[in-house]
C-alpha positions in Angstrom: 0.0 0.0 0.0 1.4 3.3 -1.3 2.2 5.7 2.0 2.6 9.6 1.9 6.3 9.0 2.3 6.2 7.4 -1.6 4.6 10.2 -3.3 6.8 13.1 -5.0 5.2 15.7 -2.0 7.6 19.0 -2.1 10.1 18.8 0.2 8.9 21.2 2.2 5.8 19.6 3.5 7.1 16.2 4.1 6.9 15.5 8.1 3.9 17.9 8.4 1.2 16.9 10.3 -2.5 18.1 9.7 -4.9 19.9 11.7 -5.9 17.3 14.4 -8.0 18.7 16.9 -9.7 15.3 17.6 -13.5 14.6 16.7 -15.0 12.1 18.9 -18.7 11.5 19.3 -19.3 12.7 22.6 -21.8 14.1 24.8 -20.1 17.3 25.6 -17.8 18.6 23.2 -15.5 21.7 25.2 -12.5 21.0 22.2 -12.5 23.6 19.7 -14.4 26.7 21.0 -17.4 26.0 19.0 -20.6 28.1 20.8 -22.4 25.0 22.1 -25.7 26.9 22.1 -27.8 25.9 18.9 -29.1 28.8 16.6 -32.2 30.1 17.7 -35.3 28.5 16.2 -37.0 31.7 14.4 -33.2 32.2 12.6 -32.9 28.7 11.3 -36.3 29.4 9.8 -35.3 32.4 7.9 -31.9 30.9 7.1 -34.2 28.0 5.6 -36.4 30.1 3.9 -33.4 32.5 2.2 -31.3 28.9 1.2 -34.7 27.5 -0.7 -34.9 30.7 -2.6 -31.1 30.7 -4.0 -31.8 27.1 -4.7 -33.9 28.3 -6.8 -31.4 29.8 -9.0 -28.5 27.5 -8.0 -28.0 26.5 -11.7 -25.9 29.7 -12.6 -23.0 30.8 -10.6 -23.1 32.7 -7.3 -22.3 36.2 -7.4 -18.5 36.3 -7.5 -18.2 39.7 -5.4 -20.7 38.3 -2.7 -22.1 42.1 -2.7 -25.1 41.6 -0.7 -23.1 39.6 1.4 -20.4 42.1 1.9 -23.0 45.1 2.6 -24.4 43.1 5.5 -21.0 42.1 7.2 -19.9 45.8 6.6 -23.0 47.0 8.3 -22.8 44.9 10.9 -19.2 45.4 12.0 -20.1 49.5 11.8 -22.9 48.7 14.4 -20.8 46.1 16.7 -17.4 47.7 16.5 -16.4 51.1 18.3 -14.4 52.0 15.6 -13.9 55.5 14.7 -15.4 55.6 11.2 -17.8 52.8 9.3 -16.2 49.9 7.6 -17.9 49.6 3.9 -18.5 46.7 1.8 -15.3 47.7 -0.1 -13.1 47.0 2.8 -14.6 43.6 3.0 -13.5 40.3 2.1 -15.1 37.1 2.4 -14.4 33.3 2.5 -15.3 29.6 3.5 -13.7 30.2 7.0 -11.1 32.4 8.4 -8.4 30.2 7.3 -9.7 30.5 3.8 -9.0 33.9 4.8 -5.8 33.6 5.9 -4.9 31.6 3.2 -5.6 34.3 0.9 -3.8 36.6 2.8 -0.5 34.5 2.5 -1.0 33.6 -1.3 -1.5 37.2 -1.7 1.4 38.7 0.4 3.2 35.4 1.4 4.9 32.6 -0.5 8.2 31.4 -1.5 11.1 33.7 -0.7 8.5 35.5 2.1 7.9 35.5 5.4 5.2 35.7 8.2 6.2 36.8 11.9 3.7 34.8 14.4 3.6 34.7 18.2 3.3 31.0 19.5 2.0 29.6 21.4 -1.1 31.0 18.9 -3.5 29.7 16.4 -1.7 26.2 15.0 -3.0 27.3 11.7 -1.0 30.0 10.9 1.6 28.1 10.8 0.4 25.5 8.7 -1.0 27.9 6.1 2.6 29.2 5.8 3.8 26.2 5.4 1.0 25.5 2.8 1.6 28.4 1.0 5.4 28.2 1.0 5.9 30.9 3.3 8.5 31.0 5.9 7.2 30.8 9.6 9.4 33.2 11.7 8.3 32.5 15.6 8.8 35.5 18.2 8.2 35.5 21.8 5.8 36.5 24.0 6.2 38.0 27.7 5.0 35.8 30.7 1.9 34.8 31.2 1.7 34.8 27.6 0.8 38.5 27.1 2.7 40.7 24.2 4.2 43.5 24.9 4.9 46.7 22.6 8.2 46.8 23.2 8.5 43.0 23.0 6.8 42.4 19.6 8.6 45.1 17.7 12.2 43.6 19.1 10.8 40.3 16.9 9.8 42.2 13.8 13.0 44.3 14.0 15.3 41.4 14.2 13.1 39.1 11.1 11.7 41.8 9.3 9.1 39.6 8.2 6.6 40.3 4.9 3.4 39.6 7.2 3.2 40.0 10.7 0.3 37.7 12.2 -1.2 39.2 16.1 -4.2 37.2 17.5 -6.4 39.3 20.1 -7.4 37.7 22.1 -5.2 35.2 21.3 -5.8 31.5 20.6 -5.2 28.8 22.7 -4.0 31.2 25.4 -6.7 33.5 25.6 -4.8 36.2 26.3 -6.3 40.1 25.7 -3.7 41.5 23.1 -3.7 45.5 23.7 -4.1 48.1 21.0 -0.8 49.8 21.7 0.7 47.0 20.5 -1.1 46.7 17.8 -0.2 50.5 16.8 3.5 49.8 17.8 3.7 46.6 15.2 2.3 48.3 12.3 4.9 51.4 12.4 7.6 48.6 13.2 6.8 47.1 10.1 7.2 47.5 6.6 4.6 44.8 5.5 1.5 43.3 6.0 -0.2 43.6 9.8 -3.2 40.8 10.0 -5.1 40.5 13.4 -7.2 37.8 13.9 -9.9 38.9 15.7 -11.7 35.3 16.1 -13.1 35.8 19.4 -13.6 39.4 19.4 -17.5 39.4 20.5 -16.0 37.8 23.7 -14.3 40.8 24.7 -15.5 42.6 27.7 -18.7 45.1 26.6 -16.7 48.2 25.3 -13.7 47.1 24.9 -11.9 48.9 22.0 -11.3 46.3 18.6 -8.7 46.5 16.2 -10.8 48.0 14.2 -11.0 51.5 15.4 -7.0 51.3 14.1 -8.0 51.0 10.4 -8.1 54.6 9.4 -5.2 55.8 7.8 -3.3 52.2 8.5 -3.4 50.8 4.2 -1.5 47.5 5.3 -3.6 46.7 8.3 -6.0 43.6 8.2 -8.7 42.5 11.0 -10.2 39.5 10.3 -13.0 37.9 11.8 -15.4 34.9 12.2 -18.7 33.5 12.3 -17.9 30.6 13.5 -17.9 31.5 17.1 -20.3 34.0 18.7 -22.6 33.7 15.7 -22.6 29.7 16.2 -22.5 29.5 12.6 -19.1 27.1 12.7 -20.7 24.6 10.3 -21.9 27.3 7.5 -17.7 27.7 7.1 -18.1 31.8 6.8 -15.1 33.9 7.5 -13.9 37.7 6.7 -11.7 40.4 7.2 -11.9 44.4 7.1 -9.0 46.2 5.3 -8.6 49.4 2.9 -9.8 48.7 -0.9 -6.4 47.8 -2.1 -6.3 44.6 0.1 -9.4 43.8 -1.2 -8.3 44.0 -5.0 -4.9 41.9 -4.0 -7.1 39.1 -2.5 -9.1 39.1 -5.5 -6.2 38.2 -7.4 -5.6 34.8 -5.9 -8.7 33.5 -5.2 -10.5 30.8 -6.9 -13.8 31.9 -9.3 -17.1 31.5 -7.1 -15.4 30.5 -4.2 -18.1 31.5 -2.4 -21.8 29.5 -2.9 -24.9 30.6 -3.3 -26.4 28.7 -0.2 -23.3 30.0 1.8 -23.7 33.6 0.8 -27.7 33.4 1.4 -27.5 31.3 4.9 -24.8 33.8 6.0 -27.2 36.9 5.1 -30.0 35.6 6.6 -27.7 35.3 10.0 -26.6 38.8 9.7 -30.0 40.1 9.5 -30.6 38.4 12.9 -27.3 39.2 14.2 -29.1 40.7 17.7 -30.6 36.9 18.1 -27.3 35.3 16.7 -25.0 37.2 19.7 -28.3 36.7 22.4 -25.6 34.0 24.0 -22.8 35.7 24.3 -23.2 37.0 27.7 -23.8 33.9 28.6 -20.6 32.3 27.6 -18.4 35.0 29.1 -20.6 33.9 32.2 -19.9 30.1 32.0 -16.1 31.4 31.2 -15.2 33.8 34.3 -17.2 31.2 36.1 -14.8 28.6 34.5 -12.0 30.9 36.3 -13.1 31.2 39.6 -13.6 27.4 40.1 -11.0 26.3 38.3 -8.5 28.2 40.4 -10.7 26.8 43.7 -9.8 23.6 42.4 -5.9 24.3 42.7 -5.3 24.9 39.2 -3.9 28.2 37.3 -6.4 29.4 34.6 -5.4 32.0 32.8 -7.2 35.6 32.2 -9.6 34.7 28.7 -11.3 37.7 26.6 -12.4 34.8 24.4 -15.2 31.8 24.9 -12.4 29.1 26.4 -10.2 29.0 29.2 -6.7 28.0 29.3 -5.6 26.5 32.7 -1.7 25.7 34.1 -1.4 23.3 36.7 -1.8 19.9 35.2 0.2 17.0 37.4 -0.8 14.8 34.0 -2.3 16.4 30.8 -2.9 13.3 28.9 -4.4 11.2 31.8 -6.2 14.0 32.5 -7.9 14.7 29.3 -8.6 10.6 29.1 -10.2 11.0 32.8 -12.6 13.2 31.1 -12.9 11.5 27.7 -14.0 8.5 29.7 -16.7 10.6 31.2 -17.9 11.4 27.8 -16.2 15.5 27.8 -14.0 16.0 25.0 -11.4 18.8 25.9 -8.2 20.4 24.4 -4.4 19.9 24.7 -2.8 22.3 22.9 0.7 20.8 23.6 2.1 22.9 26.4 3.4 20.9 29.0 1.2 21.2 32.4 -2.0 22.9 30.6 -5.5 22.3 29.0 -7.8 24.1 27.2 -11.5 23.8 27.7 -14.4 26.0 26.1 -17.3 27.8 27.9 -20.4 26.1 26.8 -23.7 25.9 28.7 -24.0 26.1 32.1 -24.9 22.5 32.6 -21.9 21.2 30.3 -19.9 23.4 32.2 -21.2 22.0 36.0 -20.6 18.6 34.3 -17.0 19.3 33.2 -15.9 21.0 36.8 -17.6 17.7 38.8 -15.4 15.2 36.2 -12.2 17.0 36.8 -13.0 17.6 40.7 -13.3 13.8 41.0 -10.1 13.0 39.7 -8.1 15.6 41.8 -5.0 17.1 40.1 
């Protein structure tokens, strides 16, 4: 039987490993920061009712520019963000995902001979985009407790002077708030691209200044963003970012034609025009996830400050059996890899009661 290590793969992706967060069929699922609350019933039956009419027409091609689609997700990030000016549908891009996203993003401004300056521990994607891509990963450091500081991140894109700088606030699988100062201080550090991925940014605490309010005037700043989280809307694969117009007409040069469906573009509408019922849960699960901190710590482990909808926690005797303890109680939670910690997402309160009782039986 013929086995990866027999076919002619470039060099550069031979001893790669994929994406792996595991998929188990469990009862309670607290692995990969999904919003375990289910869409609200009166927006699945308008998301219904706007996916039966573009089947309808599902014969022709979708509209390439997703315009309807980008008015809505440029409305709704002038409404949610307390940015200084309104984002338009000119500064928006679109894709199946944010790593579709970010994929652009690197086949636009990456690629062989290129760069891309991350922070680890961060989102294990970036990393295996670049390397998909053919862009060098360049890895900085962070400050303890994982945080970033100004001074910090500029001494890493000083010393790489990297073609892409990636910043994840808050950042992912830490948690961690990422402030605008260095933000500001990484843009005017660099001479390239600035993306921040801005995944878990309706997690924030309630007016809490976003990346984008540092748009204006900034021509090789990207914020991208999600609806796979706070929206719930992780299986209708919808991601997008906010950048000036000349971003937008790079992206359009590498991306494949339609690569957005019809019954994407329509579901995704459809959510946006019930974006106040989409977000009804997000107080919620910032609830479930300071609540996550308190007991956790009362426990005798070390969570970590989260702006996002999981909780990163230090203090693991034994990572592995601990995760299995809890696998065999039919919870399915996250290591990430570093040594002594798990990750666990905020879901409901009862999955949450659940998780706390599992891990209190075991004892660290």
């Amino acid at each position: 039987m013929t086995s990866l290590a027999d076919l002619p793969i470039r060099d550069d992706l031979r001893g790669l490993t994929p994406y792996g967060a595991p998929q188990k069929p469990v009862r309670i699922a607290l692995n990969v920061n999904e919003n375990t609350h289910p869409v609200p019933p009166e927006v699945i039956e308008h998301v219904t009712r706007a996916v039966e009419r573009a089947l309808h027409g599902v014969n022709r091609y979708p509209d390439r520019e997703f315009t309807e689609l980008r008015q809505h997700l440029a409305g709704y990030l002038s409404t949610a963000s307390a940015a200084p000016s309104a984002v338009t549908a000119d500064q928006i891009w679109a894709a199946n995902g944010s790593n579709e996203v970010i994929q652009h993003v690197l086949q636009a401004f990456g690629g062989p001979g290129r760069s891309v300056l991350g922070f680890p521990p961060t989102y294990s994607m970036h990393s295996i985009i670049a390397a998909g891509t053919g862009t060098t990963w360049l890895a900085g450091d962070r400050d303890a407790d994982f945080r970033l500081s100004p001074a910090t991140a500029v001494a890493a894109v000083q010393r790489h002077d990297p073609d892409v700088v990636f910043l994840c606030a808050p950042n992912n699988p830490t948690g961690t708030p990422l402030g605008l100062d260095t933000i500001a201080a990484v843009y005017e550090a660099s001479r390239g691209i600035v993306m921040v991925d801005e995944a878990y940014a309706e997690f924030m605490p309630e007016g809490e200044p976003d990346a984008l309010s540092l748009l204006p005037g900034r021509e090789r700043l990207i914020v991208s963003r999600t609806m796979s989280k706070a929206f719930a809307f992780a299986g209708a694969r919808l991601g997008y970012l906010a950048a000036d117009p000349a971003i937008i007409d790079a992206l359009r040069l590498v991306r494949l034609p339609y690569h957005l469906s019809a019954i994407t573009q329509a579901a995704a509408v459809a959510a946006l025009e019930h974006a106040p019922a989409m977000l009804r849960t997000v107080d919620a699960i910032r609830g479930q996830r300071d609540r996550l901190v308190v007991d956790l710590a009362a426990l005798g482990y070390t969570p970590h400050d989260s702006w996002a909808n999981f909780v990163l926690f230090g203090g693991v005797h034994d990572p592995r059996a601990t995760f299995e303890h809890l696998l065999a109680h039919d919870i399915l939670i996250r290591d990430v890899g570093l040594p002594h910690h798990l990750r666990v997402t905020a879901g409901t309160p009862q999955e949450t009661t659940e998780f706390l009782d599992a891990l209190a039986r075991m004892g660290r």
